[in-house]
N, C-alpha and C positions, 0 to 999 in steps of 0.2 A: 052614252058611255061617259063615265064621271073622269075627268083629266084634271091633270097636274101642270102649273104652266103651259097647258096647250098640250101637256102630251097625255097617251089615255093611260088610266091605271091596269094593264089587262094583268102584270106581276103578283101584285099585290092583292087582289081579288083570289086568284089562285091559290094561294097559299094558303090566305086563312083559310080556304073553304076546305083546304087539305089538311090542315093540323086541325080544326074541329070534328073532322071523318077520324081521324086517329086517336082521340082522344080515350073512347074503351077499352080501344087494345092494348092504349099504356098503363090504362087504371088493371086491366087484368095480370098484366104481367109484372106490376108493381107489387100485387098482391102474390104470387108465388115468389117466396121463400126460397133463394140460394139455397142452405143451409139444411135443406130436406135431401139429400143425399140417400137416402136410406128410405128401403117402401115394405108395407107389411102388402105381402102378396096373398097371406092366408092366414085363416084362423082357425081351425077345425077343433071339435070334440069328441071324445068319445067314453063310454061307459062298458069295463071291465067287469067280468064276472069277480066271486069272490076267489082267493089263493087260497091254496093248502097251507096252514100253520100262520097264515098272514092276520087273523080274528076274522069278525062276523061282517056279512058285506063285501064289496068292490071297492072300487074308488075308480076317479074320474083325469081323465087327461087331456088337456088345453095342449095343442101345436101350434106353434106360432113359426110362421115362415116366412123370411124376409131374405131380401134381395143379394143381402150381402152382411160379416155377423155382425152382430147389435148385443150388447150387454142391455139386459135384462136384471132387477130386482123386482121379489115379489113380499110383499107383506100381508099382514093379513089386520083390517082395522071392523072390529064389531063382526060384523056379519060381511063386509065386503075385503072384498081378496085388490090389491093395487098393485100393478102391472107398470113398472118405471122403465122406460126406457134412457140409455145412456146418452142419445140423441136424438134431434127432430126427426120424427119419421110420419111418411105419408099413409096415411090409412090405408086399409084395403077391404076387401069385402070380410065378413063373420057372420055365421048361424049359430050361435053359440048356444044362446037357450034355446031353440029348436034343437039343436042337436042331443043338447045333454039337460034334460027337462030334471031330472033327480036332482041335478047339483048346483045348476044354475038358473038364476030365474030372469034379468034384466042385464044386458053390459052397454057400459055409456065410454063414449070414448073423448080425452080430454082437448079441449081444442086448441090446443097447440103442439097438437102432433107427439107429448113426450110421455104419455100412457094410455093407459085401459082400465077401466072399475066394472069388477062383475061383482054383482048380487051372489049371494051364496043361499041356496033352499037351507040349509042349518052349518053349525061349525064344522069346520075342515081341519085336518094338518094339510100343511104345503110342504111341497118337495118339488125344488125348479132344478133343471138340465141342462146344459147348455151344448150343442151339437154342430159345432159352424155355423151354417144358417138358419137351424132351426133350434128352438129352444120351448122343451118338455116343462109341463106343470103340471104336478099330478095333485090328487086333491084324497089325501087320505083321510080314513074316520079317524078317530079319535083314538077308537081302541085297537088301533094296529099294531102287529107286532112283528119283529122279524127285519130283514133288509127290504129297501124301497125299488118298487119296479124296474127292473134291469130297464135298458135306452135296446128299442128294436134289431134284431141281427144285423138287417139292412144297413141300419145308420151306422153299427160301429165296423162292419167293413170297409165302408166307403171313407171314415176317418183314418183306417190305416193304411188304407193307398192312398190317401191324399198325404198322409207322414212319409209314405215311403218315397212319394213323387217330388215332396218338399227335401227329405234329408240327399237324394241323388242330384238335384239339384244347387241344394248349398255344395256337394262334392265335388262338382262340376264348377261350381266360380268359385271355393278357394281350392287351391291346388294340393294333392298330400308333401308334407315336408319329408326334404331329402334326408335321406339318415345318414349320418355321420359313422364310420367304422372305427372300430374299439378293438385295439391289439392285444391278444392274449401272447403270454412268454411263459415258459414252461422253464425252469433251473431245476437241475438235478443235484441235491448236497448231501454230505455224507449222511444224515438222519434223517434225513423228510427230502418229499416233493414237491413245491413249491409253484404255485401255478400265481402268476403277476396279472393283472386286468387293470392297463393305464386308464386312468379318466381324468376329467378336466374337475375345475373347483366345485364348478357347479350343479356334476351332475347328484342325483340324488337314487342312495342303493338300498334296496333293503332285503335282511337275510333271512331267512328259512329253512329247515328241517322237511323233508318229505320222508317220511319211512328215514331207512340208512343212506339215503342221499341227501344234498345240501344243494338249495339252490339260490343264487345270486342275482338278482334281480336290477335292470337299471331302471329308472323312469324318463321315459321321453324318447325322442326319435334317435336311438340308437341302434346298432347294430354291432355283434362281436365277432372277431375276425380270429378264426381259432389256426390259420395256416401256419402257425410259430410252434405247434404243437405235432402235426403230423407227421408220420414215420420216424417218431422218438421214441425211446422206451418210456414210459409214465411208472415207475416202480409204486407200487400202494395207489394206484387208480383203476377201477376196474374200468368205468365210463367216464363217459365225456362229451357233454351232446350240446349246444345252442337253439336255443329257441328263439323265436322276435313276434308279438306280435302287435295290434295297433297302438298301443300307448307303451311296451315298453319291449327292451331284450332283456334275456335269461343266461345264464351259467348255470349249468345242472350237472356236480361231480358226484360218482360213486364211486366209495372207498373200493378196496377190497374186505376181507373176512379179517380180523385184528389189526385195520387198523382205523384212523379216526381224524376229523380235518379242526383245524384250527383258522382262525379269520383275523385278520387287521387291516385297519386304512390308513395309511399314510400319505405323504403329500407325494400326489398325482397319480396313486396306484393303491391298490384295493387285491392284499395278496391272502391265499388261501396255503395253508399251510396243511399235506397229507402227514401226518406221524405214525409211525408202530405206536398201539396202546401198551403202557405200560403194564405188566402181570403183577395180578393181585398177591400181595404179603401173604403168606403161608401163615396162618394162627400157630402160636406158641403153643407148646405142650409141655413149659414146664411145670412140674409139680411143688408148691413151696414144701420146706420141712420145716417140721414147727421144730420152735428152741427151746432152749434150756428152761424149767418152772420158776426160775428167777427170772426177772426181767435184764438183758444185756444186751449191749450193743454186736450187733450179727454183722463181721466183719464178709465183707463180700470178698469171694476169692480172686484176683485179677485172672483174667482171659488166657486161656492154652496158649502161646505163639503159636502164631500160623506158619509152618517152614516156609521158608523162599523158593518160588519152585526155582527145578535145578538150571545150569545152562542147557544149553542146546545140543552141544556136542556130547553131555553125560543122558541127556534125553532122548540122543540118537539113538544110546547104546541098549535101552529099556523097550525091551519088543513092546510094540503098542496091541491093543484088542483088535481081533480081527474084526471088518464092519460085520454089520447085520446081514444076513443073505436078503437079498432085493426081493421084493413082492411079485415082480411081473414074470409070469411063466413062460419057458422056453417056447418058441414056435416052428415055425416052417423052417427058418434060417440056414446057416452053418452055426453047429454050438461046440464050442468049446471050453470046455468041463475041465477043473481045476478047483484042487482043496481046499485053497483062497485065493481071492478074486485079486490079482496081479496088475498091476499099474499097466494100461492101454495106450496105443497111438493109433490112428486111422485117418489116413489122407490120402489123396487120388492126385495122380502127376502124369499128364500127356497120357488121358485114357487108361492107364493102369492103376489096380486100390493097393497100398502098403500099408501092410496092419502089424504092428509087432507087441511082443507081451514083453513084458522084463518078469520073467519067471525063471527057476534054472531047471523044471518041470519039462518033461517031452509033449509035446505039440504035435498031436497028428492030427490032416487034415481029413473033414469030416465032409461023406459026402450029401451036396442037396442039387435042386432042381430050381433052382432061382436067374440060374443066368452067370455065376459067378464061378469061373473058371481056373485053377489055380495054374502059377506060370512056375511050373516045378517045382520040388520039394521046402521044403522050410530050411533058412540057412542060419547061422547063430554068428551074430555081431556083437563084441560086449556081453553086458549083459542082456542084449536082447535077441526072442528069437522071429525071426523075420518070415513073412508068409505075401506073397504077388499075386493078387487077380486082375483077370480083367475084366472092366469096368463095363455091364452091361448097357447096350443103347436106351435110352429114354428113361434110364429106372435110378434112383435115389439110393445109392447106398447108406446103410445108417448100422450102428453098432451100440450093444445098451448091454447092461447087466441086470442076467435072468437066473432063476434058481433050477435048479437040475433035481433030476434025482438023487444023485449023489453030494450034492453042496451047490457050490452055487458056479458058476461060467460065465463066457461074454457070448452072445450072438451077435454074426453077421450074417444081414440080411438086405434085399434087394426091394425095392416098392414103389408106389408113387409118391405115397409121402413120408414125413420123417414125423418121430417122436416127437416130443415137448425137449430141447436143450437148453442151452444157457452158451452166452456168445463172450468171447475175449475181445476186450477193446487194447489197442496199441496206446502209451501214454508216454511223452517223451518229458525224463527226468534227469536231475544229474548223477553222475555214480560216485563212490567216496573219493574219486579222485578230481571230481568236478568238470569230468568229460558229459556232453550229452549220449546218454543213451532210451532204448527204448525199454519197457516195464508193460509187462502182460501179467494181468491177475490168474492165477490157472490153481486151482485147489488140489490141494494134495499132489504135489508132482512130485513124478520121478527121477531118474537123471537123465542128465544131456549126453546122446549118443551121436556121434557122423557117420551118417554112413555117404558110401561112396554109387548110386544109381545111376547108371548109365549115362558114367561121365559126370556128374554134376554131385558137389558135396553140399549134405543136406543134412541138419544136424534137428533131430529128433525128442519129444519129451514126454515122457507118458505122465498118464493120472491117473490116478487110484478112484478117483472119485466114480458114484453107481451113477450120474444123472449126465448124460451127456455134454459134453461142454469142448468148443471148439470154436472154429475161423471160419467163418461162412464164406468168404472171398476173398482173391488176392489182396495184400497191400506191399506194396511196392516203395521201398526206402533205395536211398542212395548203396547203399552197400550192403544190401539183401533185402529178400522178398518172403514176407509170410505164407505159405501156402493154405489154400482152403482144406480143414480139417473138421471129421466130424467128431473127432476127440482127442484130446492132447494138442501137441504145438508142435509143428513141421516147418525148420527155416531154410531157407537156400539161401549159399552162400554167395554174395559177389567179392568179395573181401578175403586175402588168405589170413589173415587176424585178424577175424570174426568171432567172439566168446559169444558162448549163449549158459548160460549159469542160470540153475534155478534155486529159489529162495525157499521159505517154508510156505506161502502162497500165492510167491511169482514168479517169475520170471524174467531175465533183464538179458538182452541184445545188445553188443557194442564191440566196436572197434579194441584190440588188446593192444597195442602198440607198445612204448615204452613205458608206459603207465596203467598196462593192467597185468596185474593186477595192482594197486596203487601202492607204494614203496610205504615201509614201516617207519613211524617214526625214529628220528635219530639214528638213521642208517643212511652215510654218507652215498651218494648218487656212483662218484670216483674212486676208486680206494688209495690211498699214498705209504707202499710200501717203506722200508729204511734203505739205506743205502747199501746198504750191507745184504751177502747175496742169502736166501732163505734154506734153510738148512731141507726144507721140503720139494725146494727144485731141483732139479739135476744139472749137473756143473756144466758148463763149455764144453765144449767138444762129445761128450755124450750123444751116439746116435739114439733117434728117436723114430719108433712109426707111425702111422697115421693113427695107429689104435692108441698111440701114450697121446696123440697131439689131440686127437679129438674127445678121451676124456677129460683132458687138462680143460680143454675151452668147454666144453659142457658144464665144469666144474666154478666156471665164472663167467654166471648170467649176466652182471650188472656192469659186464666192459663193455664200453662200447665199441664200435666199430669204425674205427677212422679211416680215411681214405688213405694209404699210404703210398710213398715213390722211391721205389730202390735206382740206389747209382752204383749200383755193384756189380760184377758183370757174374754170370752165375758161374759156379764152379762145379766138378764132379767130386759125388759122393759115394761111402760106399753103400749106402741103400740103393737097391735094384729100384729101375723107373726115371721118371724125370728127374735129371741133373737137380740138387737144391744150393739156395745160395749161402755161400759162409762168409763167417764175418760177423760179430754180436753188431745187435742194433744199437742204435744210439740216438736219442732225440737231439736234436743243432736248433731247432727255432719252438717256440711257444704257438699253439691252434690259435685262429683267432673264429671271428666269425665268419670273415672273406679270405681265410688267409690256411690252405691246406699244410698240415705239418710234413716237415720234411724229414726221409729219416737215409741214414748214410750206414752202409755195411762197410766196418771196417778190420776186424777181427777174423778169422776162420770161427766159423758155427754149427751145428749142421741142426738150426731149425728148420723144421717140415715146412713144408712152400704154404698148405694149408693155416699154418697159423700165420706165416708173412702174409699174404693175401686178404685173408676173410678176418682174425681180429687180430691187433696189438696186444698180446698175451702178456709179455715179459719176459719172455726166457730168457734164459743165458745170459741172467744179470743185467735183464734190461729193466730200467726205471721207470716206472709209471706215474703220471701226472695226474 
């Protein structure tokens, strides 16, 4: 054994003799190529019969199937077809010209793994496919006609569940974006309806026409939040729907039948605007006359004046046209029949219906089988006459104007449900005198009547109107309450100056106090007699009764009422009754605001304790301030 300084080499002997042993297996493994990622597993052919309308002959089709996909070109050089691959790929087995002996004759494959050269028996068209891991080459004649060989059933199913496995996938790692909600507002103004849809700067809208609706489109993850709209009246909207779906949301209005939407964007809101269509201009029918056979100037005649129409109070006095008699026929109901259709009230109060006519026509009740019982004869209030049922369980009373045999009437009738009406909203305004009161719109009314119902004063309105119109539910003010009416306006009173006045198509609620109704101009508040006593009063000492005392103050609204303090001791009169006190008044101190006037009996008088008490009259040459 060969040693080193005495010692043996047994290390080194080793080793060389172990890296010479290793030697081919690194020359082998030096020779595969990283870079071959990619393997051709198969190469198959096949030969086609010929197609219907495709020209004369078949054609031929090369599969190439590899591990994983590979981009493929094919060209075509002379007589040979060249097969590039887009990377190093490792060969795999191919019968090519055994398979397909017509079309090919020899394939040589390039030694670096990045194509194929097949021999071609004569010219080809080429038509390559590409199918994930497989990739089609068809080899058509020359005189083909038509589209090229559809890609197998197989393969293109298997490509749309491989999309379908891929797009639920991409679903699945990003997440869908949260939508953002978009406030719809709905304004009600005197000529249109108005529907507001806030948006940011950036959203992006675009508008459309669908038939007679109009849709409003946003783009991107939005969503519209229509709860600003519900249990509103929409006046000119028949619909109103939101849609959302993956890429954007919708607004989708339908007018109704005349009328028509308008659009604008402005900053931060995107409003749609419902209008009545304007009616179309009537065409002219005037006829020209021709002029004179001289040529002249054709002086036009100025315009008829149009009269002013009248006031109101001479308009009162011009019986108006009686309406049309109403189209819907009398039914089951109670009908009552009348020569023209008379201003109505109908409202229901603790289980009992109060229906009254303002007609001066006799009223008898008619009988039906509805449930609606009358609580004794018909009574006449005013002008109106007054008719009590009672109120069936579980059933809707409702009242409309129907035509009769004889002209036209109202029926009242019992059911589940109620006709089409029209609703009165409460609206609190100022009155000419600058008090607040309340304003109901109520068409065509009639007058304000009180009546007095079991104890409670309840001041009444009719309407002429045929189309129902009324108070669906209490509302409840400080100083009276509107009762649920299914026609006319029914108030109760809490207030004992409570006016309820109706307009030419409303109605106004309010406190009467010392300013209602509101003083005329230049008509002093006080009045300030002379000093001197009035030749229209009756002198000093004149007995007076209650019947002179109480026209005298009737006779002077605008006195007030001052608190007053007698220091007189009362004395006997000769009017039978309570002792009155004599002695003409006299005022000693000026009212102040904290300060009650004082008034001293100093004279023999004999005014009525009634006017001492209740107002400051003047009599008996007493001075007013």
């Amino acid at each position: 054994m060969a040693t080193v300084g005495g010692r043996p080499r047994i290390g080194q002997g080793l080793g060389a003799r172990l890296l010479r042993a290793s030697l081919p297996l690194l020359a082998l493994l030096a020779a595969v190529d990283p870079a071959l990622a990619a393997r051709l597993i198969g190469a198959k052919g096949t030969e086609s019969a010929a197609v219907a309308g495709a020209g004369p002959g078949g054609y031929g089709r090369i599969v190439l199937t590899f591990d994983k996909p590979v981009a493929v070109k094919a060209k075509l050089a002379g007589g040979v077809l060249l097969l590039t691959y887009g990377e190093r790929v490792g060969q795999g087995p191919e019968r090519l010209a055994d398979e397909m002996p017509a079309y090919v004759s020899s394939v040589r494959r390039d030694p670096d793994g990045t194509g194929l050269r097949v021999a071609l028996q004569r010219p080809y068209r080429v038509n390559l496919q590409m199918a994930g891991e497989r990739v089609f080459v068809d080899l058509l004649p020359e005189g083909w006609a038509g589209l090229a060989p559809p890609l197998p059933p197989e393969v293109v199913a298997e490509l749309a569940r491989r999309a379908r496995v891929a797009e639920e996938a991409l679903k699945a790692r990003i997440p869908e974006p949260v939508r953002k909600p978009l406030s719809l507002e709905l304004a009600l103004l005197p000529t249109l309806t108005r529907l507001s849809l806030r948006l940011p700067a950036e959203a992006v809208t675009t508008l459309t026409a669908e038939g007679n609706a109009t849709r409003l489109r946003v783009v991107g993850p939005w969503t519209i939040d229509p709860s600003g709209t519900r249990g509103r009246p929409r006046p000119g909207i028949a619909k109103l729907a939101t849609e959302t779906d993956a890429t954007s949301a919708s607004l989708l209005v339908t007018p109704e039948d005349g009328f028509q939407i308008g659009s604008e964007r402005e900053d931060g809101a995107f409003l749609l605007d419902v209008v009545r269509r304007k009616p179309a201009e009537p065409a002219s029918n005037a006829v020209p006359i021709p002029g004179p056979a001289t040529p002249a100037p054709v002086a036009v005649a100025p315009p008829a004046p149009v009269p002013a129409p009248p006031p109101r109070a001479e308009a009162a006095a011009v019986p108006e046209r009686p309406p049309a008699p109403p189209m819907r026929p009398a039914g089951s109901g109670l009908v009552f029949p009348f020569q023209a259709l008379p201003p109505a009230v109908l409202f229901e109060r603790g289980g009992m219906v109060t229906l009254a006519f303002e007609t001066a026509e006799p009223v008898p009740v008619p009988a039906g089988n509805q449930g609606l019982v009358p609580l004794g004869s018909p009574t006449r209030t005013g002008p109106l006459t007054l008719l009590r049922f009672s109120a069936p369980q579980g059933r809707l009373v409702d009242l409309n104007a129907v035509s009769t045999a004889g002209g036209v009437g109202w029926e009242l009738s019992a059911g589940d449900t109620l006709s089409p009406s029209d609703t009165i909203d409460p609206v609190r305004k100022p009155d000419g005198s600058g008090r607040i009161a309340v304003t109901l719109g109520l068409p065509r009314p009639g007058s304000a009547t009180w009546l007095d119902l079991d104890g409670e004063r309840i001041a009444v309105v009719t309407s002429a109107a045929q189309r129902p119109v009324g108070n669906p539910k209490n509302r409840r003010f400080v100083d009276f309450e509107i009762l649920p009416s299914r026609h006319g306006l029914a108030v109760l009173a809490s207030a004992d100056d409570l006016a309820v006045r109706p307009d030419l198509d409303t109605v106004t609620i309010g406190r009467a106090g010392d300013s209602w109704p509101p003083r005329r101009a230049g008509r002093p508040r006080w009045s300030s007699p002379s000093r001197g006593r009035s030749p229209s009063r009756p002198t000093t000492g004149t007995a007076r009764g209650p019947a002179t005392c109480a026209t005298h103050c009737a006779s002077s609204p605008t006195r007030p009422p001052p608190r007053i303090r007698l220091t007189a001791a009362w004395r006997g009169s000769p009017w039978p009754g309570p002792t009155w006190p004599t002695g003409s008044m006299r005022r000693v101190s000026r009212p102040s605001k904290r300060r009650l006037p004082t008034i001293r009996c100093s004279q023999a008088s004999a005014t009525p304790p009634c006017c001492v008490a209740s107002r400051w009259c003047g009599w008996a040459g007493t001075r007013r301030r």
